[in-house]
N, C-alpha and C positions, 0 to 999 in steps of 0.2 A: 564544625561538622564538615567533614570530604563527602566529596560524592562517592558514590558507589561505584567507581573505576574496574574493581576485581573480577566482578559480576557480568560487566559490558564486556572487557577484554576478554574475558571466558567465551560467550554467545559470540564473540568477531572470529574468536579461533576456533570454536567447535562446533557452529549449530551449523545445519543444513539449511536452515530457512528463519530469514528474520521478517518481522513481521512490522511495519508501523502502523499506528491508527492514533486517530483524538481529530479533534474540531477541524471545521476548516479555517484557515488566515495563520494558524500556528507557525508555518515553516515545517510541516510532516514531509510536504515532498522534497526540501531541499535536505532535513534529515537523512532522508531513503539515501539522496544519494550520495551523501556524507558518508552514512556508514561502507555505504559500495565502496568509496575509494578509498577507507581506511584499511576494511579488508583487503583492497586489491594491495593498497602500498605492503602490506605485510605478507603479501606471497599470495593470494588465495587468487583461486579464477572465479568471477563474481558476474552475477547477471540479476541487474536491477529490474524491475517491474513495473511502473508507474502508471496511474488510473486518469488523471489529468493533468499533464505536467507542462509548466509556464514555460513557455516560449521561450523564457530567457534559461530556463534551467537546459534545453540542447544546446543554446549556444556555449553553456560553462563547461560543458562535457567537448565542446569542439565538434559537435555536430551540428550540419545541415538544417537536420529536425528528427524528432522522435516521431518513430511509426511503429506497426503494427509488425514490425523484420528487428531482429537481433543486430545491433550495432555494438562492433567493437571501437571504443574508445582510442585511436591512435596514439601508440607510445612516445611518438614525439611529441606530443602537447603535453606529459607531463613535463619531458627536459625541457620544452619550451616556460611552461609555468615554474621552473627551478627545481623540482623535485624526482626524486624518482618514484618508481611504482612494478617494484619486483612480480606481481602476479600480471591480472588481467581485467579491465572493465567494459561489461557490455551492457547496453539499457536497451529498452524498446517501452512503449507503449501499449496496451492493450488493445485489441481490435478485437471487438465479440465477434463479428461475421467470420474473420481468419480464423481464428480460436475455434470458435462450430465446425467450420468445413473440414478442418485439420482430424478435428477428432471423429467426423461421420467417415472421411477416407481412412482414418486408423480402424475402425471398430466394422466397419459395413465388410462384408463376407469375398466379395470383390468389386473389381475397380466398376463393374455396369451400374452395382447395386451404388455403389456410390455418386454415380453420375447423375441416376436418376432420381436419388432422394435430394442432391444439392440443387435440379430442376424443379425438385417439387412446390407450388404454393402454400401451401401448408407449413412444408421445412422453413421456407426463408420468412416466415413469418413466426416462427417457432424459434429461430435463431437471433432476430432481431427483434423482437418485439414481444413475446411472453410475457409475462412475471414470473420473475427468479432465473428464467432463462439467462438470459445475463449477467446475474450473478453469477449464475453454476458455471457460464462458458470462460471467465475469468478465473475463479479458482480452479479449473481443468488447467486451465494456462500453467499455472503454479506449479502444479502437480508434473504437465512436463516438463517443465523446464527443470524442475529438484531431479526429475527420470534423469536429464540428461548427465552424462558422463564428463562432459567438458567444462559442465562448473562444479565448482566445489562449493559454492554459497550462491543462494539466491536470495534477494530483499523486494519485498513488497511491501509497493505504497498503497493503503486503500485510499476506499473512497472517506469524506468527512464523513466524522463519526454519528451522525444522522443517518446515512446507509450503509455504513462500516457492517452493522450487523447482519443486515438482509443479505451483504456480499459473504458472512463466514456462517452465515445459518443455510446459504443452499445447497449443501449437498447434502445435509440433513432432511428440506425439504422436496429436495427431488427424488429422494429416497422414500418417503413418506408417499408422494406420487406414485411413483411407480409401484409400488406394494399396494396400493390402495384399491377396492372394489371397482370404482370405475375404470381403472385401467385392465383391470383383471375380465370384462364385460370388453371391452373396446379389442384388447387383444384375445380373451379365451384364457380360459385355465382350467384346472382340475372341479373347479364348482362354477364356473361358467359356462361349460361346453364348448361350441366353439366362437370365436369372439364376432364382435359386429363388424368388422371389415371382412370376415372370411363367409358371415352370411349375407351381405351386400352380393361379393362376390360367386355365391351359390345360386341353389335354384331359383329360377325368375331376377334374375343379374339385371337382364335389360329392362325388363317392365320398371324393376326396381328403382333401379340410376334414373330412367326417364324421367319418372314422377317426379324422384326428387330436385332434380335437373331443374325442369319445370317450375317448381317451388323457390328455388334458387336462385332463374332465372341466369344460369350457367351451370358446369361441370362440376360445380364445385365440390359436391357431393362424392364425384369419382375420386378429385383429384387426393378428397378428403382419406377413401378408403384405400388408394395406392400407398399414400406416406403410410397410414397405419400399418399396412403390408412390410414397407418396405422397413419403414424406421422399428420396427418390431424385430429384426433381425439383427438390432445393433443393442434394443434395451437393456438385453441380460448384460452385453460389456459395458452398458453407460453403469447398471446398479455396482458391479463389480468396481470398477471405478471410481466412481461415487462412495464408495465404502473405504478406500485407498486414501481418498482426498478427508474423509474423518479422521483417518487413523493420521494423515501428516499434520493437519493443523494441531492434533495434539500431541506430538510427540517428543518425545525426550531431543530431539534435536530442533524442535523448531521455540523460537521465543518470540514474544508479544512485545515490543517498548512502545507506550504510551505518551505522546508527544504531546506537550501543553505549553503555551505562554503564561508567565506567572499574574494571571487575573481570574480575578474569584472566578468568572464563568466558565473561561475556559477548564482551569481546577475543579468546578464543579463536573462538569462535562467528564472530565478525567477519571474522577472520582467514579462517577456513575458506569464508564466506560468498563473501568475497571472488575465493579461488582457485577458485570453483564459476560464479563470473563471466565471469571471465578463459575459462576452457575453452569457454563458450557466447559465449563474442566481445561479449558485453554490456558497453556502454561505462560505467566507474565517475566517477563525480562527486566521488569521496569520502567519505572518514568525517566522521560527525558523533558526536562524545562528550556526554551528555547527565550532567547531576547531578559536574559536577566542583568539584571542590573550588581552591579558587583560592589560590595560597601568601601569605601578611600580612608581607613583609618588613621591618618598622616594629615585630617583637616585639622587645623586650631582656629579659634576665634580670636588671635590679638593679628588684628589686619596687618596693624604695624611690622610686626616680627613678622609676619610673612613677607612683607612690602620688601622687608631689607633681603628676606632670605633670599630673593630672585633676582638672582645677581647678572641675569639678559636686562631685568629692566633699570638696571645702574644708571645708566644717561639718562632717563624719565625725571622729571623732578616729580621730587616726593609727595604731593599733593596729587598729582594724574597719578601717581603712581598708586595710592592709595585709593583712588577712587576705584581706577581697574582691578586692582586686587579686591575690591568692596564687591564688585559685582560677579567675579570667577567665584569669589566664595559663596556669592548666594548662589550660581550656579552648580556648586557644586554641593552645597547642602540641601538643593531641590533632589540633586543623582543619589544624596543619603536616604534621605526619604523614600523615594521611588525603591533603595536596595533594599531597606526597613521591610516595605510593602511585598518585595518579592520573598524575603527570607521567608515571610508567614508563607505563603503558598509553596516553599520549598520544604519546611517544618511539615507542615500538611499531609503533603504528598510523604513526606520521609515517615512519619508513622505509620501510614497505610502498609507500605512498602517494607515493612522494619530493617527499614536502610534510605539512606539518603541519596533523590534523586539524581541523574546525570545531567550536568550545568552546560549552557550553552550562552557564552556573554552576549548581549548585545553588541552588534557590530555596527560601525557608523556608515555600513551602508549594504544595500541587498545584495545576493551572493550573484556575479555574470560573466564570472570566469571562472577556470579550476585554480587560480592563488585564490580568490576567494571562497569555493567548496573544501579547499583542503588548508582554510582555516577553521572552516565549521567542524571539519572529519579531523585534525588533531585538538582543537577545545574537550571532542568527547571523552580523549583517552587522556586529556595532558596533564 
């Protein structure tokens, strides 16, 4: 059984947005940026995403460190690591605080309404610290970067598939917000009248604020019904947006690969991940198995014949010689078994899929340079 190579090389040359998700310990973020330099080696201009990403993963790319700013990948570290790389690679990190402020100065009416909504208490707490907020100011992230013109692919790492979903369900549920009665009361509408920040700010204003003032033991009341004022002038572009950010996660150019190590749990996780896909109409690319074990069909059991076969250990006398060979074979009929155990979870996953999943061998050691990302990024295609 081959992996499904045809399918991967297709989503490397034609999607606008690849997507990874599945457990966390799998190896998803060093996937992510796997595929970023497979694409970049093949011409494309690429800007990787990532939600948490190990320290050691910016040293492999040749960076400083990952932030919250687009970094280009310097092309002399790939001639340094022996290869080339005809397109372009850039990575950053997410930063939800950047990610908010960016899009209140894109969508606010101009640059005052902007100043004073990123002043507001309310906003910077609405930025960082909401529910969903966070999620949605991430997938915003997504959405400009696919806007931008200077890449031709972007990959995102989420988060482990325990909040993977809360991160690809909020623009559904900010949307859901925003339409909803209580916000339609907060700001006004055609069966609200006018909204409660506009009647805060009406007759008896001051009596108003005081009390609540009072009650609150600060302003906080005011500062509450300015943001409403102010952030209400950007909601219609957040919905409109938000609706933008539905229509990419599902579309004909963006794909889903589902990242698993071949152990039941993670497989199970997978599995589950998968049908969590399917119900939200999210187009899947497929599974990618990382850390598999690969079967050595060239083992025999006559020690002897192998003893003689290995003609480095000619000077050994035959006795140590035999012994050593005794024990490379049990080691290496432990690496059978282990391959045995991973084939079922690559079977598995290959029915769900009706195609068999994309292989990632175990490597003898974690990936902390780009020779060793851009062994992971040609395993996927090789």
């Amino acid at each position: 059984m081959s992996a499904d190579r045809t399918g991967f090389e297709r989503a490397l040359r034609d999607a606008r947005l690849l997507i990874t998700a599945g457990s966390g310990g799998v190896g998803k973020t060093t996937t992510a940026a796997a595929i970023g330099l497979r694409a970049a080696q093949a011409g494309r201009r690429v800007a990787v995403l990532t939600i948490d990403p190990a320290r050691r993963l910016a040293d492999a790319l040749g960076l400083s460190e990952l932030t919250g700013e687009l970094r280009q990948v310097d092309p002399t570290h790939f001639e340094a690591a022996g290869f080339a790389c005809a397109g372009e690679m850039w990575a950053m990190m997410l930063d939800i605080k950047t990610t908010g402020d960016q899009m209140v100065r894109r969508f606010a009416p101009d640059a005052e309404t902007a100043a004073r909504i990123l002043d507001n208490t309310y906003y910077q707490y609405f930025s960082t610290s909401l529910a969903g907020a966070q999620e949605y100011m991430a997938v915003e992230q997504v959405r400009t970067l696919t806007a931008d013109e200077r890449f031709d692919l972007v990959v995102l790492d989420t988060p482990p598939a325990a909040h993977a979903l809360d991160f690809l369900d909020a623009p559904d549920r900010l949307l859901a917000a925003l339409d909803s009665r209580a916000m339609q009361v907060l700001r006004g509408g055609s069966d609200a009248d006018d909204g409660l920040a506009a009647r805060l700010l009406g007759r008896g204003k001051g009596l108003v604020l005081k009390s609540l003032n009072k009650l609150t033991g600060g302003p906080f009341i005011e500062e509450l019904t300015d943001f409403l004022l102010l952030f209400g002038s950007i909601l219609d572009a957040l919905k409109v947006s938000s609706r933008s950010v539905q229509a990419l996660l599902r579309a004909e150019t963006t794909r889903f690969f589902l990242v698993s190590a071949p152990y039941r749990a993670n497989v199970d996780e997978a599995v589950h991940f998968k049908e969590q896909l399917d119900r939200r109409g999210f187009p899947l690319g497929g599974f990618i198995i990382n850390r598999v074990h690969h079967p050595c069909p060239w083992i025999k059991d006559d020690v002897e014949t192998l003893a003689h076969a290995l003609d480095e250990l000619a000077d050994v006398p035959l006795a140590r010689r035999e012994a050593l060979v005794t024990r490379m074979l049990a080691a290496l009929k432990a690496h059978q078994r282990m391959a045995e155990r991973d084939r079922e979870a690559v079977d598995r996953l290959a029915r769900l899929n009706h195609g068999p999943p994309v292989l990632v061998p175990l490597l003898p050691q974690d990936v902390r340079d780009l020779r060793g990302l851009d062994r992971v990024a040609r395993s996927l295609t090789a």
